[in-house]
PDB file of N, CA, C and O in Angstrom:
ATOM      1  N   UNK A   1       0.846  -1.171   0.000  1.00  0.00           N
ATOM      2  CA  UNK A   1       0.000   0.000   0.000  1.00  0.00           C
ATOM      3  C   UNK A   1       0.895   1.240   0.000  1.00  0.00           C
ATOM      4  O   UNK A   1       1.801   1.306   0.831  1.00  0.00           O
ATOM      5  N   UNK A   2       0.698   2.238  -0.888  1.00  0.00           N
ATOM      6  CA  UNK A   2       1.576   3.369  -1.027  1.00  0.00           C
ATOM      7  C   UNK A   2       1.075   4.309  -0.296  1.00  0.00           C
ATOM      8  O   UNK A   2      -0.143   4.399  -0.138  1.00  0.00           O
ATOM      9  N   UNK A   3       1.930   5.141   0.251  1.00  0.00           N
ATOM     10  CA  UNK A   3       1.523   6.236   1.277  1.00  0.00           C
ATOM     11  C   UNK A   3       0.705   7.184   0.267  1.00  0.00           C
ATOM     12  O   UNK A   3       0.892   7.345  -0.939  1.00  0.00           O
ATOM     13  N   UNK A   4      -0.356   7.825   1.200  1.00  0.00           N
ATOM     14  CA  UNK A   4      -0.576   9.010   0.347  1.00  0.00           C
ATOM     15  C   UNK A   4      -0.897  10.457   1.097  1.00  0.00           C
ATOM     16  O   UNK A   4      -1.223  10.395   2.282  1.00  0.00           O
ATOM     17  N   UNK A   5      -0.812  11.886   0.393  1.00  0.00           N
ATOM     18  CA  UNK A   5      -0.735  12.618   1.101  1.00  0.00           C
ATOM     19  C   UNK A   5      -2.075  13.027   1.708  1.00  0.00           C
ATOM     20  O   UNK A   5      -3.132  12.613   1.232  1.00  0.00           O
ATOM     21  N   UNK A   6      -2.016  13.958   2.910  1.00  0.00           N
ATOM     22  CA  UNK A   6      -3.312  14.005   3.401  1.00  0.00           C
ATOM     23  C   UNK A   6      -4.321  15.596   1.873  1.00  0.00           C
ATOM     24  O   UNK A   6      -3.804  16.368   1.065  1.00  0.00           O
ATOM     25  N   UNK A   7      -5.595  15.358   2.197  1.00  0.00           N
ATOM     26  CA  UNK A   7      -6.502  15.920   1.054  1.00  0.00           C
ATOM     27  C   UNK A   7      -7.707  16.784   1.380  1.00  0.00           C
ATOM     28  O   UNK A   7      -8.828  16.384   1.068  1.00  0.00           O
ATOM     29  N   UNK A   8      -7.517  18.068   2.055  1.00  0.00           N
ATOM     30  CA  UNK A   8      -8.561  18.235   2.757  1.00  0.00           C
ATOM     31  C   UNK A   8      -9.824  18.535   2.141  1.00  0.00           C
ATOM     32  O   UNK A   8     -10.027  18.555   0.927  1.00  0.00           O
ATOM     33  N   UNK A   9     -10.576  18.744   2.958  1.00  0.00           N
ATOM     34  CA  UNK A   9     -12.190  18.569   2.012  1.00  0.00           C
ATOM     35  C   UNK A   9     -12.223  17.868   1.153  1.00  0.00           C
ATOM     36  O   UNK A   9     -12.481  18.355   0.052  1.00  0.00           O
ATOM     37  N   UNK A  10     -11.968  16.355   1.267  1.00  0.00           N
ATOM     38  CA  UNK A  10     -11.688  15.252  -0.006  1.00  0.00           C
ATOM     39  C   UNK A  10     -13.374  14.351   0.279  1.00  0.00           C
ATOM     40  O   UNK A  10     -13.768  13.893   1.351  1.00  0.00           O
ATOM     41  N   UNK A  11     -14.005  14.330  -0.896  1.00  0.00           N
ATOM     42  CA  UNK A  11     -15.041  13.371  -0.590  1.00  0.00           C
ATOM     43  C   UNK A  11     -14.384  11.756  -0.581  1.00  0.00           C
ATOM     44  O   UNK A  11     -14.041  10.965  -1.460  1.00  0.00           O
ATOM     45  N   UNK A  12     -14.409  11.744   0.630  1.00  0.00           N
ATOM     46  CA  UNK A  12     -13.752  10.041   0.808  1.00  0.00           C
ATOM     47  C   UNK A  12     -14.875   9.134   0.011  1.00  0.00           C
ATOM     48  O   UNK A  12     -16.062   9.126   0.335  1.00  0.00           O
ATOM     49  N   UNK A  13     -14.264   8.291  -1.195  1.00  0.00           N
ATOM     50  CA  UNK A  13     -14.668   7.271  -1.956  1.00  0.00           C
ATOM     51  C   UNK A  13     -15.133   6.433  -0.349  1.00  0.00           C
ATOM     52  O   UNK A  13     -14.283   6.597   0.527  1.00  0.00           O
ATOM     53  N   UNK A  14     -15.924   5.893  -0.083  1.00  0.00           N
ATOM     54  CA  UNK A  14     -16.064   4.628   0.718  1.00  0.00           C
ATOM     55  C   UNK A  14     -17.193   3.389   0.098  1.00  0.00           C
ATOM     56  O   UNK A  14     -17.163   2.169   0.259  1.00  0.00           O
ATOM     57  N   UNK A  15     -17.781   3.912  -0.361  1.00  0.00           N
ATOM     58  CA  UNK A  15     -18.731   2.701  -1.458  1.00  0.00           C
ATOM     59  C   UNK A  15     -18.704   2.566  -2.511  1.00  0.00           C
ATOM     60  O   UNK A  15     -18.212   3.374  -3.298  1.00  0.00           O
ATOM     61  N   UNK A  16     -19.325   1.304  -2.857  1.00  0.00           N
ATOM     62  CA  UNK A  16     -19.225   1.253  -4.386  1.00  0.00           C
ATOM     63  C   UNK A  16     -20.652   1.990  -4.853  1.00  0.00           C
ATOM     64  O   UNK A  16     -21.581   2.342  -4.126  1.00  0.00           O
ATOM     65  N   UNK A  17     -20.519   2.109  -6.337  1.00  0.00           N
ATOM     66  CA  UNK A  17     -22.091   2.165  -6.813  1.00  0.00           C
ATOM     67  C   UNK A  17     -23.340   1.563  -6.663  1.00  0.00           C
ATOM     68  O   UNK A  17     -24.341   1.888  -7.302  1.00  0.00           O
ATOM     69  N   UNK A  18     -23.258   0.340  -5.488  1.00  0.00           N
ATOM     70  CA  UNK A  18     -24.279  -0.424  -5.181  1.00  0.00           C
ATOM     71  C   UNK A  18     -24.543  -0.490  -3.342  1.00  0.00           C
ATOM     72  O   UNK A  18     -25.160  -1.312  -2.666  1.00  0.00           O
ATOM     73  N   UNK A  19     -23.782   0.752  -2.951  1.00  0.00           N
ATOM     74  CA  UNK A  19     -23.588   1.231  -1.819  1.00  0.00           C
ATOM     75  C   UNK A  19     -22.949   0.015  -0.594  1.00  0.00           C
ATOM     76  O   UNK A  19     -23.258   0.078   0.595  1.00  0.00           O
ATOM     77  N   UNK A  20     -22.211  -0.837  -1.058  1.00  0.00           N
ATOM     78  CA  UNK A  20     -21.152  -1.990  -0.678  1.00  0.00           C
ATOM     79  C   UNK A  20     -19.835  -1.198  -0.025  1.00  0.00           C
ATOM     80  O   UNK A  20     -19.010  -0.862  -0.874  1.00  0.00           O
ATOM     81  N   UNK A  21     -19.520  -0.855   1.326  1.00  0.00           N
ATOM     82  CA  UNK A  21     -18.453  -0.624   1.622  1.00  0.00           C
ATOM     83  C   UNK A  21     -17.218  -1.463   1.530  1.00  0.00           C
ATOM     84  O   UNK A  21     -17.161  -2.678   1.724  1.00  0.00           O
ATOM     85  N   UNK A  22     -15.932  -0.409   1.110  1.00  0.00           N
ATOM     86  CA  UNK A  22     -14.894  -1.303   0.533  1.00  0.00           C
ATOM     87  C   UNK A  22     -13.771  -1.466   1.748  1.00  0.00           C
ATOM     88  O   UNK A  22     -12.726  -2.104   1.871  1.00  0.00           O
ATOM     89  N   UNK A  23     -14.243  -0.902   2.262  1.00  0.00           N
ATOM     90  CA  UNK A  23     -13.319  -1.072   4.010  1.00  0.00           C
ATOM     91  C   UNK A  23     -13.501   0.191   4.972  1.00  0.00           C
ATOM     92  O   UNK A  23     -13.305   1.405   5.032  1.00  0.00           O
ATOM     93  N   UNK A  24     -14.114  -1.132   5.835  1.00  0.00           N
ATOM     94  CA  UNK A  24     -14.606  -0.178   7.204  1.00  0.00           C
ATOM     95  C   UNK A  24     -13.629   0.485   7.630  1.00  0.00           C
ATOM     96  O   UNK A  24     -13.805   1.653   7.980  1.00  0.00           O
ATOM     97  N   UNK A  25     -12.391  -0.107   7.696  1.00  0.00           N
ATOM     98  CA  UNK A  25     -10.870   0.618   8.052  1.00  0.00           C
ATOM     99  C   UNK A  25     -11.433   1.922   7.302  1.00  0.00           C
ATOM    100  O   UNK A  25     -12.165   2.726   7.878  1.00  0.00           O
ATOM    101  N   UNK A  26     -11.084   2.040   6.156  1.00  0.00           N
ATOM    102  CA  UNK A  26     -11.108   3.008   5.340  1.00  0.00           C
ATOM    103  C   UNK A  26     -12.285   4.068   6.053  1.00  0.00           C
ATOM    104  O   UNK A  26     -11.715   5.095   6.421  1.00  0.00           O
ATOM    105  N   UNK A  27     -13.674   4.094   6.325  1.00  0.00           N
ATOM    106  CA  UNK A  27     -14.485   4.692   6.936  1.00  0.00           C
ATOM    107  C   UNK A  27     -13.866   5.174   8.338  1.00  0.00           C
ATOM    108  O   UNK A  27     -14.144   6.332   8.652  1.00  0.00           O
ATOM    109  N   UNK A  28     -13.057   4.429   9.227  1.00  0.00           N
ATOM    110  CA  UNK A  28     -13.019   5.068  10.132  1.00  0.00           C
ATOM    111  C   UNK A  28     -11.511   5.732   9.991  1.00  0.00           C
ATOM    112  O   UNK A  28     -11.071   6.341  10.966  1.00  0.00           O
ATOM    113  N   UNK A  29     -11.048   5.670   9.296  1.00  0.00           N
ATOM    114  CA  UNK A  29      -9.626   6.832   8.836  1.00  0.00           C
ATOM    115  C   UNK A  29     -10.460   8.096   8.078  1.00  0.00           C
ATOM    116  O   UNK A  29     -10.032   9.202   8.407  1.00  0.00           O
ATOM    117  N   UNK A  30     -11.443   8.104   7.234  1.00  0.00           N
ATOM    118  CA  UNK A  30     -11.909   9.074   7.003  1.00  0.00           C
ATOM    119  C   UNK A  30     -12.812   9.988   7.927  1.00  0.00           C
ATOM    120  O   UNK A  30     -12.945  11.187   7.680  1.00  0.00           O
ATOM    121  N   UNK A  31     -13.539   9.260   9.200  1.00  0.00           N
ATOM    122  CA  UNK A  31     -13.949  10.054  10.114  1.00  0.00           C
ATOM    123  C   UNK A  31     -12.778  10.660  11.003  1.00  0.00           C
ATOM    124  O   UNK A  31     -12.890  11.821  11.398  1.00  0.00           O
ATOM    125  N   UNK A  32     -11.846  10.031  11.273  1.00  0.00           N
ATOM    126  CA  UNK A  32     -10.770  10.754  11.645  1.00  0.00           C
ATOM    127  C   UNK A  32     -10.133  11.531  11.177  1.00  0.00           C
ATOM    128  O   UNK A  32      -9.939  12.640  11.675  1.00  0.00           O
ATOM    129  N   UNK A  33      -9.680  11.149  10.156  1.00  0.00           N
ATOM    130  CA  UNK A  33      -9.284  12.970   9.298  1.00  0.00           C
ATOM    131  C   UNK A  33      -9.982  13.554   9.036  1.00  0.00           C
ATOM    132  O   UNK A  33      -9.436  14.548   8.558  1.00  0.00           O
ATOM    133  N   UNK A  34     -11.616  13.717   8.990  1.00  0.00           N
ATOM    134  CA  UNK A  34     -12.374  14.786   9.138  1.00  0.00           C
ATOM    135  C   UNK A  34     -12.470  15.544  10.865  1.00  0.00           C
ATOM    136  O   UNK A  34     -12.531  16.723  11.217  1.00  0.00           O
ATOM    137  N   UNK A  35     -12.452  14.447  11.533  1.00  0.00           N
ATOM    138  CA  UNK A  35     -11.928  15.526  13.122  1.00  0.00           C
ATOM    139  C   UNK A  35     -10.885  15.813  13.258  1.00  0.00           C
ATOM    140  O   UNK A  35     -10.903  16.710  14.102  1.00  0.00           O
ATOM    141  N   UNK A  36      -9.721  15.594  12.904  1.00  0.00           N
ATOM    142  CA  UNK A  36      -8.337  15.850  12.320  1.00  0.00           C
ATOM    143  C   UNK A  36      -7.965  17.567  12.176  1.00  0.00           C
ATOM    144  O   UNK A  36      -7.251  18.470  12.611  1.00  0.00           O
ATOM    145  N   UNK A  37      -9.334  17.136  10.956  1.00  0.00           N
ATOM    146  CA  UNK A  37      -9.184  19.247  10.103  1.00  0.00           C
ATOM    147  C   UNK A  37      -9.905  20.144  11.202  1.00  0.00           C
ATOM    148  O   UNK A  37      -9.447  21.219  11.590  1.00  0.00           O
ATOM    149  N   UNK A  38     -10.892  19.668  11.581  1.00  0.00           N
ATOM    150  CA  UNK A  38     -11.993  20.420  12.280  1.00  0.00           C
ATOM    151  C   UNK A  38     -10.908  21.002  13.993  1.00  0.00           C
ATOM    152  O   UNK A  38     -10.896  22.127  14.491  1.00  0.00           O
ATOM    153  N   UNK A  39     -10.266  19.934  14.405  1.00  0.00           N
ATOM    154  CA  UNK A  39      -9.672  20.026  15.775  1.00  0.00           C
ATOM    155  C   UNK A  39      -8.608  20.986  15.490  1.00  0.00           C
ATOM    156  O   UNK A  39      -8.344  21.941  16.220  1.00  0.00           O
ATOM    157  N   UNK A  40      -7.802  20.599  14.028  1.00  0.00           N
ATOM    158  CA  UNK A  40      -6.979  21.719  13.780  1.00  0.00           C
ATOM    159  C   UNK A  40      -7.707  23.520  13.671  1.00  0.00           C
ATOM    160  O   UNK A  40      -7.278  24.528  14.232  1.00  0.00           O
ATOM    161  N   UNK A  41      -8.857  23.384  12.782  1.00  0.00           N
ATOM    162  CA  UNK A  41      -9.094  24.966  12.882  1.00  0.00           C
ATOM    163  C   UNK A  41      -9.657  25.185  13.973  1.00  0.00           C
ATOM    164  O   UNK A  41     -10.078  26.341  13.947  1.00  0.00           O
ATOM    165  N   UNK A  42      -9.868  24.741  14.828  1.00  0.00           N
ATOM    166  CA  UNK A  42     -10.380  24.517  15.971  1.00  0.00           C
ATOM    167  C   UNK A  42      -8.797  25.836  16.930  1.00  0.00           C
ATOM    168  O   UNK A  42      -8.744  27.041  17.173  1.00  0.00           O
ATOM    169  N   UNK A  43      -8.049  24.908  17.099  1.00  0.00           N
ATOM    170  CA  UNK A  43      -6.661  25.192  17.087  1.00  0.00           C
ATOM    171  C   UNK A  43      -6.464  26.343  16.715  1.00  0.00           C
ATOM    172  O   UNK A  43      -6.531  27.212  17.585  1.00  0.00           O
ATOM    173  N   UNK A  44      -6.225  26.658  15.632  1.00  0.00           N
ATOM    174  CA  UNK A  44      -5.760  28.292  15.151  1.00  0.00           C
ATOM    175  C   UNK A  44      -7.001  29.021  15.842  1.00  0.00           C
ATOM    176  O   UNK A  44      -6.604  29.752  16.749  1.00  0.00           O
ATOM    177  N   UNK A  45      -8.420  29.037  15.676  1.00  0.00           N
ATOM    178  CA  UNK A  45      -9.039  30.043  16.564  1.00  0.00           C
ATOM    179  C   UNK A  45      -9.005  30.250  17.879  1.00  0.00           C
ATOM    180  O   UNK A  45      -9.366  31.319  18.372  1.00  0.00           O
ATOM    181  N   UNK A  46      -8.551  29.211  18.598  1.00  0.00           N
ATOM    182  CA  UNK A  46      -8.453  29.442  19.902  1.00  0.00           C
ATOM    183  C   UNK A  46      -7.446  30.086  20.092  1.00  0.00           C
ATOM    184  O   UNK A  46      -7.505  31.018  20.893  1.00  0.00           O
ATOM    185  N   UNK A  47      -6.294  29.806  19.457  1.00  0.00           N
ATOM    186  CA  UNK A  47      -4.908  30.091  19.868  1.00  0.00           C
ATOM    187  C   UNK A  47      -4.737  31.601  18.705  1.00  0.00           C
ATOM    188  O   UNK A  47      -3.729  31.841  18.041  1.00  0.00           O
ATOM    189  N   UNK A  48      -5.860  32.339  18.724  1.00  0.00           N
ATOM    190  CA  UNK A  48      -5.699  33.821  17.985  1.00  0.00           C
ATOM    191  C   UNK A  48      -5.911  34.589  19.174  1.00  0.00           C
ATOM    192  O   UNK A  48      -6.509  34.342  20.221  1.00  0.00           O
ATOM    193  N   UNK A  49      -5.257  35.604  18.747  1.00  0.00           N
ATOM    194  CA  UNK A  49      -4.485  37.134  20.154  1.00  0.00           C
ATOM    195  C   UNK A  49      -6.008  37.567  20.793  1.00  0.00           C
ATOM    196  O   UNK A  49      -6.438  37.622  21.945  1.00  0.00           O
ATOM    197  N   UNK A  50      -6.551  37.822  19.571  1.00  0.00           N
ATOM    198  CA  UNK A  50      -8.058  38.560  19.901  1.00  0.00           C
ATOM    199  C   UNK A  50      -8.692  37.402  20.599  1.00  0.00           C
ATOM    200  O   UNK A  50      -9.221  37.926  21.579  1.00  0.00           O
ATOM    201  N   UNK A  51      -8.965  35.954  20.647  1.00  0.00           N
ATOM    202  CA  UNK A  51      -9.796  35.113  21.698  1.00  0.00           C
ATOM    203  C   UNK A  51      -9.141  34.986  22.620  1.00  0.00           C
ATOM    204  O   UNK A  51      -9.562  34.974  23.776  1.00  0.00           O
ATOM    205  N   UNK A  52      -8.050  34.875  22.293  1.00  0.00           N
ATOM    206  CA  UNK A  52      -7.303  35.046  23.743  1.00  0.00           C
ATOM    207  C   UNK A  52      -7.331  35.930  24.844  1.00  0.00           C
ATOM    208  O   UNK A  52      -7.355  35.673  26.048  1.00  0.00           O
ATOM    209  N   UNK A  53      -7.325  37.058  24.224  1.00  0.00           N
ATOM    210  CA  UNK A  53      -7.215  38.831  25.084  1.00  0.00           C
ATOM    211  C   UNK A  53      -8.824  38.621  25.557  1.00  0.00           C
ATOM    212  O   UNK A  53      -8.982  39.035  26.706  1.00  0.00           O
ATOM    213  N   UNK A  54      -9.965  38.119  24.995  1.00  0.00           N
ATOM    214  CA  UNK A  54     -11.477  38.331  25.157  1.00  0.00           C
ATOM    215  C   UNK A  54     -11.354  38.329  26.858  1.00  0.00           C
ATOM    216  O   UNK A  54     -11.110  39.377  27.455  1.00  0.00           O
ATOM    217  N   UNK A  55     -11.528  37.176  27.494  1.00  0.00           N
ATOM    218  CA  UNK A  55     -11.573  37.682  28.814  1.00  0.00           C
ATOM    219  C   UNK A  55     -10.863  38.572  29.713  1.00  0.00           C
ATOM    220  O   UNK A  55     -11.229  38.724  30.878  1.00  0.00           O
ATOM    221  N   UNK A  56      -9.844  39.173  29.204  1.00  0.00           N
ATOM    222  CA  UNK A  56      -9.388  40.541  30.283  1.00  0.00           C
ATOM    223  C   UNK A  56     -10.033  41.616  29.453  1.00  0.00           C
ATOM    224  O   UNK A  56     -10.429  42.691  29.905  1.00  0.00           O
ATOM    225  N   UNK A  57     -10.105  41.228  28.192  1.00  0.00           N
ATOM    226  CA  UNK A  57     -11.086  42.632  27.710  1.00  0.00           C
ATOM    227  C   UNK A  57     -12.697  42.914  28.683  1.00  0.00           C
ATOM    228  O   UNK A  57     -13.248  43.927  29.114  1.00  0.00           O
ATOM    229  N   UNK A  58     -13.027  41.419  28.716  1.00  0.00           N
ATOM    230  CA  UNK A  58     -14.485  41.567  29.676  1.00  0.00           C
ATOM    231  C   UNK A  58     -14.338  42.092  31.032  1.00  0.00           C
ATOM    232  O   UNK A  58     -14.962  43.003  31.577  1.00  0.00           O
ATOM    233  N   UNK A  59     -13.172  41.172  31.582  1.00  0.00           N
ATOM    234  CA  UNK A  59     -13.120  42.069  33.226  1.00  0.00           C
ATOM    235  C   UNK A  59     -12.705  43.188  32.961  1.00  0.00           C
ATOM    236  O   UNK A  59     -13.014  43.840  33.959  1.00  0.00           O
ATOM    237  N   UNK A  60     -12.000  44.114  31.990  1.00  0.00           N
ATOM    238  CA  UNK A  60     -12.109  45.485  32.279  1.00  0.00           C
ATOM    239  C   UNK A  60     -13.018  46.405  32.204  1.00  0.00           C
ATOM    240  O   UNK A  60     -13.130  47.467  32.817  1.00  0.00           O
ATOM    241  N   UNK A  61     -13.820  45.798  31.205  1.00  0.00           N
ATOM    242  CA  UNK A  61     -15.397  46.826  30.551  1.00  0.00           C
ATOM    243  C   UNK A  61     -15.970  46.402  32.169  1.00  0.00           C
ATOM    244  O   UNK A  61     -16.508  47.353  32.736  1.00  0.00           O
ATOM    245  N   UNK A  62     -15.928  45.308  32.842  1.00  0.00           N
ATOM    246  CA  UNK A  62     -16.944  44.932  33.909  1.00  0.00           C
ATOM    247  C   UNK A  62     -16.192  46.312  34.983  1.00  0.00           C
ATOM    248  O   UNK A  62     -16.679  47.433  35.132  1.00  0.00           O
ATOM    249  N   UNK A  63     -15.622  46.077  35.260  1.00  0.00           N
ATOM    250  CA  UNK A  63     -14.770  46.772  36.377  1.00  0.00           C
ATOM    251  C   UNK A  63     -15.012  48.107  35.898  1.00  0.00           C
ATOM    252  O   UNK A  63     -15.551  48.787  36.771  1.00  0.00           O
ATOM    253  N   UNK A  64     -14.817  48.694  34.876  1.00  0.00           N
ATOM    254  CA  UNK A  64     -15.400  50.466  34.231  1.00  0.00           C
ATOM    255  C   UNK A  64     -16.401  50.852  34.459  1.00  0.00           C
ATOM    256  O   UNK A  64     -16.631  52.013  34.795  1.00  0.00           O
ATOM    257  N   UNK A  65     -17.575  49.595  34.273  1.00  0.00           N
ATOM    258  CA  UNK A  65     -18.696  49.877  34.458  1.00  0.00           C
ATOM    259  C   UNK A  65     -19.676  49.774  35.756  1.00  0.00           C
ATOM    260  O   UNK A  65     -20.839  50.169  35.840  1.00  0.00           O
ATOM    261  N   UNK A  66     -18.772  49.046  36.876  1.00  0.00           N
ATOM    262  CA  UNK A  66     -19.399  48.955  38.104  1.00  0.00           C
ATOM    263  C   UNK A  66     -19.649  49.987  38.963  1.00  0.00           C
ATOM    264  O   UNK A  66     -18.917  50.976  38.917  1.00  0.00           O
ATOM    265  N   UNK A  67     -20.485  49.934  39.679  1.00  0.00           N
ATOM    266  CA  UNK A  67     -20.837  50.814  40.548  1.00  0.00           C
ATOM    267  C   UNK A  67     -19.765  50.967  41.361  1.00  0.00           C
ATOM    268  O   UNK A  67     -18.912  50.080  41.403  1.00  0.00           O
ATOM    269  N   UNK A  68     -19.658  52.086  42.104  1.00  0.00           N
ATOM    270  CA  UNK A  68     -18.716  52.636  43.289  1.00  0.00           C
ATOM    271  C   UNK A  68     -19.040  52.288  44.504  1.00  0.00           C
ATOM    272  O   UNK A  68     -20.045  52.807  44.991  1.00  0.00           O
ATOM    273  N   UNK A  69     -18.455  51.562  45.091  1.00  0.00           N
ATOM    274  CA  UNK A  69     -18.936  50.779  46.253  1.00  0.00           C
ATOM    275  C   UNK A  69     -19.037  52.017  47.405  1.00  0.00           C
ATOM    276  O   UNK A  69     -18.202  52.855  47.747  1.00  0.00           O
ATOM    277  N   UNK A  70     -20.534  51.746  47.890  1.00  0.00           N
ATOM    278  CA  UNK A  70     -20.580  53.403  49.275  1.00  0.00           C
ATOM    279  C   UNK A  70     -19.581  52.485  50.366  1.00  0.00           C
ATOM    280  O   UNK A  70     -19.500  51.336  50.799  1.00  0.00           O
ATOM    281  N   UNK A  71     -18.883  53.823  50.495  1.00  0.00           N
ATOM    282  CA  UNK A  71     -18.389  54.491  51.802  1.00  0.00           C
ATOM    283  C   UNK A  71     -19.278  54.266  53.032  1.00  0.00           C
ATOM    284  O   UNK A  71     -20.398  54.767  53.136  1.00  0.00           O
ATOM    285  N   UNK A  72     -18.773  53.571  53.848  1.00  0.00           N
ATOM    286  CA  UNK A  72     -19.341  53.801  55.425  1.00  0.00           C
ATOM    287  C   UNK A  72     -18.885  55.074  55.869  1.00  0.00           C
ATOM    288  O   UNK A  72     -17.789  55.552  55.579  1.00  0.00           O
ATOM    289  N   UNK A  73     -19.972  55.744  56.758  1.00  0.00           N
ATOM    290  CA  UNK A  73     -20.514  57.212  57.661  1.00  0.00           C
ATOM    291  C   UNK A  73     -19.976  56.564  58.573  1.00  0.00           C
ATOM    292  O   UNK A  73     -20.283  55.483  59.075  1.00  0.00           O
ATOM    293  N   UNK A  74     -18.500  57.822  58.936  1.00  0.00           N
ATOM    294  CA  UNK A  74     -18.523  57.637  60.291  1.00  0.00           C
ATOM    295  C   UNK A  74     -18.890  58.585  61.297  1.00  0.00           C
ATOM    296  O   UNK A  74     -18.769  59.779  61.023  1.00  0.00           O
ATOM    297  N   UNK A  75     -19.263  58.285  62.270  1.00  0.00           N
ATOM    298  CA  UNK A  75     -20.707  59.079  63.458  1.00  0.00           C
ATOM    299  C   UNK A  75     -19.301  59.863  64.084  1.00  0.00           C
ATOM    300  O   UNK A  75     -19.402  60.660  65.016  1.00  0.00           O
TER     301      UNK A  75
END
């Protein structure tokens, strides 16, 4: 069996024209390299500056926008 390179968005051949699968192997290497691609872009969006920075961007708008905590009166 010759190596081959990976193909993204490839419609994986898995049946014949009489809908006869030609190897279940084959089906479950193609569900895996479809979570493969997905986990990868998965990957680059998480690991971008802007999703990253999102939660200290939120605690600061929160913290700008809170009320001023009252002062205790002293008698």
């Amino acid at each position: 069996m010759a190596a081959r390179g990976r193909f993204k968005n490839v419609e994986w051949d898995l049946a014949n024209s009489q809908g006869n699968v030609f190897s279940w192997e084959g089906v479950g290497f193609a569900v895996l390299m479809d979570i493969r691609d997905e986990l990868q872009t998965l990957n680059r969006l998480l690991g971008c500056h802007n999703f990253v920075e999102f939660p200290s961007i939120l605690r600061s708008i929160r913290d700008n926008t809170a009320k001023p905590k009252r002062r205790k009166v002293s008698k």
